[in-house]
GUSE-507207 format. One record per residue (C-alpha): y, z, x. Coordinates in steps of 0.001 Angstrom, whole numbers, plus 500000, padded with zeros to 6 digits. Example, Ala and Ser with C-alpha at 12.3 -4.5 7.8 and 13.67 -1.06 7.14 Angstrom:
495500507800512300;498940507140513670;
END
This chain:
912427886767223174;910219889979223602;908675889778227580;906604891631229203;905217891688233077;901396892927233566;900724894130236649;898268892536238849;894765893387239198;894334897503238227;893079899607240395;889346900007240483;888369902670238330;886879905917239404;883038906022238887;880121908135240231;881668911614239464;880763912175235674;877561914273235269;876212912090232586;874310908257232430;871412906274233560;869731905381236967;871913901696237400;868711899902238787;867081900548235141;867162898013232838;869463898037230001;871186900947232135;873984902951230528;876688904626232635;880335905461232185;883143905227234670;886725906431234190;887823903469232447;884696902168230049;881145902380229413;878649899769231312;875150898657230075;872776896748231454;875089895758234549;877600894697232376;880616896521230433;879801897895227296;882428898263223912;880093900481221066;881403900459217775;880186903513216513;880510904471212337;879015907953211176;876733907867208171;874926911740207388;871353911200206812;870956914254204653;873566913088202517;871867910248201398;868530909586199850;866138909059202658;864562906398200438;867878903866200958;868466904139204053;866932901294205543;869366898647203136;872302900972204025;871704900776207538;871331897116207427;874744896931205778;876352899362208011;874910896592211381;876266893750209019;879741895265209275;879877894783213159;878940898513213773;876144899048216709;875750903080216782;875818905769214202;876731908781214556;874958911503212130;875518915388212221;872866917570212214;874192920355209882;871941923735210777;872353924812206980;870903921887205250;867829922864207570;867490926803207849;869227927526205116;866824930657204648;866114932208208311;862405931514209920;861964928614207088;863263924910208538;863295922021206268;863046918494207658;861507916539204857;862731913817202263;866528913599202927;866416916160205456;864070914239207840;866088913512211086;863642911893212853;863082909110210171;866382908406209918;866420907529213874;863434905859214053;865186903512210676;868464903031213050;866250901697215553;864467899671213691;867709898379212221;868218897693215861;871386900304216224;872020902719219176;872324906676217902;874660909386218527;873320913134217454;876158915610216673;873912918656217141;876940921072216868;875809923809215734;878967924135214431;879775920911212796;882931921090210397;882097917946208401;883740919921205158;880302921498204934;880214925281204117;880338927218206879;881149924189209331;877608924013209022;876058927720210029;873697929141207172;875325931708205329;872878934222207317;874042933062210920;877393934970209861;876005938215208670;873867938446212084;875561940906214655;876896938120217325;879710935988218313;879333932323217008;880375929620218840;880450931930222476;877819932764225230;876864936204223335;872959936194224213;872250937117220848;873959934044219161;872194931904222045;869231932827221377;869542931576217273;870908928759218587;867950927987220990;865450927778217822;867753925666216263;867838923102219356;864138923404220075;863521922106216302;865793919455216767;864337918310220347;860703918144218170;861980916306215846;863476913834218571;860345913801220402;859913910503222023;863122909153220773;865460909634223827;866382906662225862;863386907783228732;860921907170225765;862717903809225011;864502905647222173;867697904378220484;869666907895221256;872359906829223317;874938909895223016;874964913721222082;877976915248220945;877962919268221556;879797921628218977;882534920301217421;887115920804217635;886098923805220188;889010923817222250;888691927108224704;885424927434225495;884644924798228078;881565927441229552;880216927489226110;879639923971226058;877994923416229561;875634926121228580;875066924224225031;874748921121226869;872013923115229377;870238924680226452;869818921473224756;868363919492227318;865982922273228021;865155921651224337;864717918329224760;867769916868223346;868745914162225443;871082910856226452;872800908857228839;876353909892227497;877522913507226518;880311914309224260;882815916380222760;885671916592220375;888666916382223066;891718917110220005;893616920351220204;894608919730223810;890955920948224401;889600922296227607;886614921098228071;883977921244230782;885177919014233559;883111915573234095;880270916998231742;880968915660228471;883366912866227534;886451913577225261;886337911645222207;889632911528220596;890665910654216635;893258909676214280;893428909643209999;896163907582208136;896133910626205790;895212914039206013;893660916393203328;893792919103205553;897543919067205207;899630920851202748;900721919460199566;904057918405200525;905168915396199238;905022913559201843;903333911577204988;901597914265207250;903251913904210554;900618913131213170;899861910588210587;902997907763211800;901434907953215452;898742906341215432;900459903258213975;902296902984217277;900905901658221006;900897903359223541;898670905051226239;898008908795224331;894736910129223002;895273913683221628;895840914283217924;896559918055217440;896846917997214234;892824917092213419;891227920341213079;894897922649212770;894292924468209960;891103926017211455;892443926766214469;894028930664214617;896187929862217562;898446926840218702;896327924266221024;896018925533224449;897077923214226930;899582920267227212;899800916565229145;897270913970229059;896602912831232451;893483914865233080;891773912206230774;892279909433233328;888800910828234540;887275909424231052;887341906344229338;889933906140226421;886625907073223549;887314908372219529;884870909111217038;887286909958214238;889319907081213482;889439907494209850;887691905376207540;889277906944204627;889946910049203386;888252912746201749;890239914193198531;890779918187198992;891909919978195792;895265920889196586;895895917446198430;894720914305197085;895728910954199209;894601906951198713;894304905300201968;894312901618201579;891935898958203802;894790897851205745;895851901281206826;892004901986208440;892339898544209786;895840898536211173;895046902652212382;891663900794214055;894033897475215909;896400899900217474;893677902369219242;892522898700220435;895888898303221932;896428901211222822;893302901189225412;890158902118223324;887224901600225020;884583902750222341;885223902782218687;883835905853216395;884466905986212158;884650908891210270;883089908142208120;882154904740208307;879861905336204960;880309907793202073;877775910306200723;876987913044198403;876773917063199364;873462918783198627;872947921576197325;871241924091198486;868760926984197241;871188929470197266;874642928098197302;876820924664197139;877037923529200909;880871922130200362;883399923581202059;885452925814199346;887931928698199091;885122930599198457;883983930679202485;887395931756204081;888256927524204634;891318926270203856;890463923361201498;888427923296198689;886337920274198028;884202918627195579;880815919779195414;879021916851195345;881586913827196371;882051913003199599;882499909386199246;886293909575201882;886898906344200480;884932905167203394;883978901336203909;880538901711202514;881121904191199643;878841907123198095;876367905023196384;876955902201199061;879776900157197533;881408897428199488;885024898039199768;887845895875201308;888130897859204627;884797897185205388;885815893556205598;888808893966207575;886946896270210081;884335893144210039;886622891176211263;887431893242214184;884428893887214711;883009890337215051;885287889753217805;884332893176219854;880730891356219993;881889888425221240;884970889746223170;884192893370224019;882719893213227524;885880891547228273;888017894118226561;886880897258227872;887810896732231300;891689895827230730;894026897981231119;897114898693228953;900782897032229070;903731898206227476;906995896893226865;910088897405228005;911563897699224687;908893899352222586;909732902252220206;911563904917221231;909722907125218947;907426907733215980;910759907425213474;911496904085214756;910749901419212193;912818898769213255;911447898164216499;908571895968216189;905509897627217834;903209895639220126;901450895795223373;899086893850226025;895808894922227332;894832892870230448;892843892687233758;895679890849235734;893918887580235110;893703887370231600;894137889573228046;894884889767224758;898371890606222563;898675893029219726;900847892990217717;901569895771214279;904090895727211759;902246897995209151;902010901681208278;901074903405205179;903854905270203077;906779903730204713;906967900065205138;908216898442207550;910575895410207983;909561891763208820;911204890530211874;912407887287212218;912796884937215320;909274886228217189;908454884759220073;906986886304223092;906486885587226823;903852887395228933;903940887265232646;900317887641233679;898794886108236820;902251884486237765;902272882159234964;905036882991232115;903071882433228939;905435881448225588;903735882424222463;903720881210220037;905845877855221536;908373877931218331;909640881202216770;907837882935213954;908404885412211295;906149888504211412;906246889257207902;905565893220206842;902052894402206846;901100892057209183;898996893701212509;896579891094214919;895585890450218195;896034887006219677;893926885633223272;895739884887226434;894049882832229180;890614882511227367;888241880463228120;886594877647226038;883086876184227686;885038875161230933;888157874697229639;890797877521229105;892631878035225878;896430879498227391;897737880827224279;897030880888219811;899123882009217546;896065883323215855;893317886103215919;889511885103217830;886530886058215206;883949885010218063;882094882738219671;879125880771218486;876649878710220425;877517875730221261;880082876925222441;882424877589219397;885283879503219837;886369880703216049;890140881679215130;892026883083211934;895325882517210846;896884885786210220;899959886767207737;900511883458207362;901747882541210908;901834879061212181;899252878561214443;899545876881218086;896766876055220405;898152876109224357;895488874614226666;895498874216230234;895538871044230920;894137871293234567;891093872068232932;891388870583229513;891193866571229275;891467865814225773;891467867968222403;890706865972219406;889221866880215683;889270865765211834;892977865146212292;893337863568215811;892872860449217232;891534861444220512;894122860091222366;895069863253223973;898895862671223780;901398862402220447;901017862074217297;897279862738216465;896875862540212998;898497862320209490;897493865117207721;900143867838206721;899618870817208596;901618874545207522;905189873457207610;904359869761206002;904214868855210103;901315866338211142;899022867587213688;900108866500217359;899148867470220875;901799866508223419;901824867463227222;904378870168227982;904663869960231885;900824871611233146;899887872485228869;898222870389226160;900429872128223149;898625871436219721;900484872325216512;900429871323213061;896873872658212313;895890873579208798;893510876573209205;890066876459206944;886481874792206868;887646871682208224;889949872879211140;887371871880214635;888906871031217118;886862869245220228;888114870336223460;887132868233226205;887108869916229873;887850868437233132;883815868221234010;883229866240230905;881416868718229033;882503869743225683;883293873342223583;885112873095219794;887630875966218815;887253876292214710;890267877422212907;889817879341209702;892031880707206940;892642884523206640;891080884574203701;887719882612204463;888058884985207874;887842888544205635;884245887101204327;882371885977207260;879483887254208493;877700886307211839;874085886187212322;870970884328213942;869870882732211100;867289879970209756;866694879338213386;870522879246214430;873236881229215607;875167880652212495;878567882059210651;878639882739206994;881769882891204907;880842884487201385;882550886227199014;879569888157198243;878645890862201124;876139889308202849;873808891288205350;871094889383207614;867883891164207358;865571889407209716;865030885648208641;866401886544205407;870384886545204198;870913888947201176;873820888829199116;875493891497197034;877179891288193510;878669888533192749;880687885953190377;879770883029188322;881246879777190681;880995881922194149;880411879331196880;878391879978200047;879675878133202913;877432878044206615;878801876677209572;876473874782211660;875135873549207982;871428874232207789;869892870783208175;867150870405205554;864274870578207998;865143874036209146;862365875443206144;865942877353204575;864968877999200803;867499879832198373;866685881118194620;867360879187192106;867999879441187843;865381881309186757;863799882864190129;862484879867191778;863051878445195235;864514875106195999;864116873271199232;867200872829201678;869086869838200279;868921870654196694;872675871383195943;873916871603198782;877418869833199671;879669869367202821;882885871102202820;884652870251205872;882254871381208741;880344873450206598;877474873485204832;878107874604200760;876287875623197820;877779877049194350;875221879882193712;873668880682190798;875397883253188450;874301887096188575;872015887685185639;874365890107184409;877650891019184112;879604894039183745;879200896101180251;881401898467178375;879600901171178051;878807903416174414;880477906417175190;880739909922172546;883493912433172775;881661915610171822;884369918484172642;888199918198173220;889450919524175993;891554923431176035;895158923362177435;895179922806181415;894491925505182922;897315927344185736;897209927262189216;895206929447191009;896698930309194481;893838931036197303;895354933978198832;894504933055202662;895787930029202634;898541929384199808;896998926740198788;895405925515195130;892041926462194298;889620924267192537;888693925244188976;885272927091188905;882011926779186089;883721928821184255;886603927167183504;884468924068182577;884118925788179335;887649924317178216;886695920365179510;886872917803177416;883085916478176954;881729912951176404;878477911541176421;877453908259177668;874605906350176767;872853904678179569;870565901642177937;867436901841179507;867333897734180108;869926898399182607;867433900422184836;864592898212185175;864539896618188774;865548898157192033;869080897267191963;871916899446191786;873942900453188807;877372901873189041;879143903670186178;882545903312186636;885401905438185011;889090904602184608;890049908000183896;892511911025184606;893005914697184569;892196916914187012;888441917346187947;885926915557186604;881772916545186745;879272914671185800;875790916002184255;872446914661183260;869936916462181608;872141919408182639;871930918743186092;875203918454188284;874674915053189875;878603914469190586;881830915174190795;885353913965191237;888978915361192214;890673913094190256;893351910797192638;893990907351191186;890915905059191832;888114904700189237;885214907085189766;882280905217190419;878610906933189729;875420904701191273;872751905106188950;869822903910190365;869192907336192104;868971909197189073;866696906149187041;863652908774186265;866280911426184892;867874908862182930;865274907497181263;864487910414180540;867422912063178866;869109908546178680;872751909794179054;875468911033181358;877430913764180316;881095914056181513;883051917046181928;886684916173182443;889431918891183044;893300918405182755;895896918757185150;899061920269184667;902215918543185473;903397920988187630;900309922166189360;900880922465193088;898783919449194299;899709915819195807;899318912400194780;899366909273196506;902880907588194564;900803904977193182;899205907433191171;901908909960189856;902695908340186761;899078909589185339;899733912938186579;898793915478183949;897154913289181875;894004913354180136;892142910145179498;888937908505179879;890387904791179276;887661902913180155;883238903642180760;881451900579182274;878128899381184101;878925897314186732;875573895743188450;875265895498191520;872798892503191907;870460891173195200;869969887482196025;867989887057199102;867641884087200825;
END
């Protein structure tokens, strides 16, 4: 049995002394205290996911941004790199891609809060951390209070404030946060007078950041420390191995700092030790990593349930506000007069692609769905629902947790609660080195005097598995003790949804003080015994019995018919829903056709006003709504051949849900025609950068031994507005990809396909109605890492497979 005491009430938290927030008596008012953020009266939990404007076409943004609020996310962050706008001194640039202010104004629209990372140094693996080439060749200090660097900088900040012009929060703007500079760790003046010089610009927001890693010193109670943590690092070297700093953030516990993010640009060690300074701040991050970018000399796959088990322990651990890096891919520009990557060639460390930036994020480069975006999702759809009640509790740990980042037999959990009630995580997976299932789980949590047993009967937690599970949480006016299973949210009504996770029995506990009767689709309504035939996880039937002051249910077989109708003491009624992990991982929340409403689809589906549009997409996929739309709610959905069909028209019960099969995509994925027009020379050696011992990327000219193939892009599969993607099972070393002799990508390969979205690039195309592909191999012993998974294709040469996928629209 694994126990645990939580303290009584915490102490109040410290407010009123950080130089930052909103007038309370406003409306919609946002301050911060020492322990979270409060809006509106009430506290607030932002999930924040950074998506670069300028690396995207300005023309998409709107459907990305829609996707990015579909995944759960309520802010973006976006730098504001000073070399993709004065890249030539005297002469800005804030049109097409470049145009900041458009890009706001579509966040708002899209109804999500904004954070500006106005540096001006950024990092961001763009050249220069950001600084036009020119910046460095001025006679100042960068990144200090010399006068003379100030004063660039003050141009710089004045264009941004006119761009931002009646954006702020006092204008009713979405602009919630600034972040100053960026990893500075010793200049805490600097920053108050960057934080001066852009509010005299006009730059301005209730909260003020900056990048707390390092052990920074920062400007006390001026700016908020934000904190980070990658399941990978490309910074690292190219040992073959798990980077160090890595295996902590797969563990609980109450620390923020990561010194490794940022290391290998910083000339000295970090400058300061201990955390408990940051008791002043609420526990905030920016960087949890999405993915990974791929450096030359280091190369790593980070798989969805490393961002999502990395995301549940910062939960756990006390987060209070949730920030992605990055939370969607993009692609460098390039500039007039140079790439704007970060290279070799600039004194950095790491040399990276030229175009790709794609970090394996959960929106990719050209927008892709991938499978962390659903597992953040999940998360994420709870923080709405659960959030305001999360911030404020405070963290718990055992008595027996870990003794230390190499113990991996320990199992790893932790309690965050207000004294009254809380919620249990629990995480048994880390990338690299797996972990062991543990048998005979069964935990008791001593919170407001009560000892609460969960689940009643032990469990295996099997490997991989990481979840949160509710303690004392209410259900209309009843109160739901204990589940042995993770809360999605809560609908109207009110409907209190639940997954199963990893396969784990799952156990309702309700207090029966407050809870009269609990009956469903399986129970009687009796309230006591045996309440119902059917065969629930361990062949069991599904029973309720009275366990001294609890109504225990067990038995339950999670999916779309699993309601159960709580009954409170006052009479009035709530249902808690029960679904399967896997119907969990594709639902979607929204208000829609008139209704507070959850979707499960295997399609991505993103609300966009009164319409739901789905992505992609198999022949047979079933969507399933839960309340079902009745048929005079005006719902319509396509049907064969473009038409609309009234509500009713195929649709099917399926439990409590509503279900329709919908109609095929119109097309399918096609092998593409592909040429080989040159055979590659013999790989070419390593090529040690001198500053940092690392490997350099190869450069045009030593494109002149790739292999070359051609790849004919029909000009059928362009009509329309949907997207395209080319993707290429291939291997080597670095790929690029050309049309009409134009660099429009390029890939380090590291294992996963390389996907190319071709809708951008339909007026080229159709043009010159091929893709060219430059692909360069790697030699076996070239000083460079790859995730295991991938090794065996190391220094091999291949381009096994070309294809169009589509990625088709339904709206409804």
């Amino acid at each position: 049995m694994l126990k645990v005491t939580i303290p009584p009430t915490p102490e109040p938290p410290t407010s009123g002394h950080l130089a930052m927030g909103e007038e309370p008596g406003l409306p919609d008012a946002i301050t911060a205290d020492s322990r979270n953020l409060w809006r509106g009266g009430r506290p607030w939990f932002p999930v924040m996911g950074e998506f670069h404007y300028a690396r995207y076409p300005a023309a998409e943004w709107r459907e990305e941004l829609l996707k990015v609020r579909a995944g759960g996310v309520t802010a973006v962050a976006t730098y504001v790199f000073w070399n993709l706008h004065e890249e030539r001194r005297g002469s800005y640039d804030w049109s097409g891609d470049r145009d900041l202010r458009r890009f706001v104004t579509a966040c708002a629209d899209a109804g999500l809060d904004v954070v500006v990372r106005v540096g001006p140094w950024g990092h961001g693996e763009s050249r220069n951390g950001g600084f036009p080439d020119w910046l460095l060749a001025e006679d100042c200090v960068p990144r200090t209070d010399d006068p003379r660097y100030l004063a660039l900088v003050r141009s710089f900040f004045e264009q941004i404030g006119s761009r931002l012009r009646g954006l702020t929060r006092r204008d009713g703007g979405p602009i919630v946060g600034v972040q100053l500079e960026n990893e500075l760790y010793d200049q805490p003046g600097h920053l108050l007078t960057l934080k001066r010089m852009a509010k005299e610009a006009g730059i301005d927001a209730p909260l003020w950041t900056a990048t707390g890693w390092g052990h920074a010193r920062l400007p006390a109670d001026e700016v908020i420390p934000l904190f980070g943590g990658y399941a990978e690092a490309a910074w690292d070297t190219a040992h073959d191995g798990w980077p160090r700093q890595s295996r902590a953030h797969y563990f609980f516990g109450p620390g923020r700092d990561d010194d490794s993010i940022g290391a290998d640009l910083r000339a000295t060690g970090t400058s300061g030790t201990g955390e408990s300074h940051l008791a002043r701040y609420p526990f905030a991050t920016c960087e949890l990593g999405g993915g990974m970018y791929t450096s030359y000399h280091r190369r790593p796959i980070v798989a969805a349930r490393d961002v999502a088990a990395l995301s549940l322990v910062k939960l756990g651990s006390g987060s209070a506000w949730q920030g992605y890096y990055m939370y969607h891919g993009g692609s460098q520009k390039i500039g007039e007069l140079s790439t704007l990557q970060e290279s070799h060639a600039t004194g950095y460390p790491n040399d990276c692609p030229v175009i790709n930036y794609d970090f394996q994020a959960p929106l990719g480069e050209f927008g892709q769905f991938r499978e962390s975006y659903a597992r953040l999702r999940l998360q994420h759809l709870w923080l709405a629902s659960d959030g305001a009640g999360l911030a404020p509790m405070t963290l718990t740990m055992p008595p027996d947790a870990p003794g230390g980042t190499a113990d991996r037999s320990t199992l790893r959990w932790s309690v965050r609660s207000d004294g009254r009630s809380g919620f249990l995580f629990v995480n048994n997976h880390q990338p690299v080195e797996t972990l062991p299932a543990h048998d005979d789980v069964q935990f008791t949590v001593t919170l407001g005097g009560r000892d609460l047993v969960v689940p009643r009967r032990p469990v295996i937690v099997p490997s991989g598995a990481s979840f949160v599970w509710p303690l004392v949480r209410r259900v209309g006016a009843g109160t739901l003790l204990t589940a042995s299973a993770q809360p999605v949210c809560t609908l109207d009504g009110p409907v209190l949804v639940l997954t199963q996770v990893a396969g784990i029995p799952v156990d309702l506990v309700f207090d029966a003080a407050t809870v009269t009767a609990v009956n469903g689709p399986r129970v009687d309504g009796s309230g006591a015994g045996v309440l119902g035939a059917a065969a629930g996880d361990a062949g069991e039937p599904v029973t309720v019995t009275r366990d001294g002051r609890d109504l225990v249910v067990r038995g339950l077989r999670p999916g779309t018919d699993c309601l159960v109708r709580v009954t409170a003491a006052d009479g009035s009624v709530a249902h808690v829903l029960v679904l399967d992990e896997a119907g969990a991982l594709t639902a979607t929340r929204g208000r829609v056709w008139g209704a507070d409403r959850l979707i499960l689809s295997p399609r991505p589906a993103v609300v966009d006003g009164d319409r739901l549009v789905l992505y992609g997409g198999h022949a047979g996929d079933r969507l399933r709504v839960f309340p079902s739309p009745a048929e005079d709610d005006g719902f319509a959905l396509p049907a064969e051949g473009g038409r609309f069909a009234r509500l009713g028209a195929g649709w099917a019960a399926e439990g409590v849900f509503g279900v329709i099969e919908l109609p095929a995509p119109d097309t399918e994925p096609v092998a593409a025609v592909v040429e080989q027009v040159a055979v590659a020379g013999p790989p070419r050696r390593p090529v040690i950068d001198a500053n940092s011992g690392r490997a350099s990327a190869p450069t045009d000219a030593d494109f002149a031994d790739a292999a070359v193939f051609r790849v004919t892009v029909p000009a059928e599969l362009l009509h329309g507005d949907d997207e395209v993607l080319l993707r290429l099972d291939w291997s080597g070393d670095v790929g690029r990809a050309y049309i009409g002799g134009r660099l429009v990508s390029d890939q380090f390969w590291y294992g996963p396909p390389w996907e190319l979205g071709l809708r951008r690039f339909r007026e080229e195309l159709l043009e010159h109605g091929a893709v060219e592909l430059r692909l360069l191999p790697m030699a076996e012993d070239a000083p460079i890492y790859v995730s295991p998974e991938a090794r065996a294709r190391k220094g091999m040469l291949e381009l096994r497979s070309a294809t169009f996928v589509p990625v088709p629209r339904a709206v409804m």
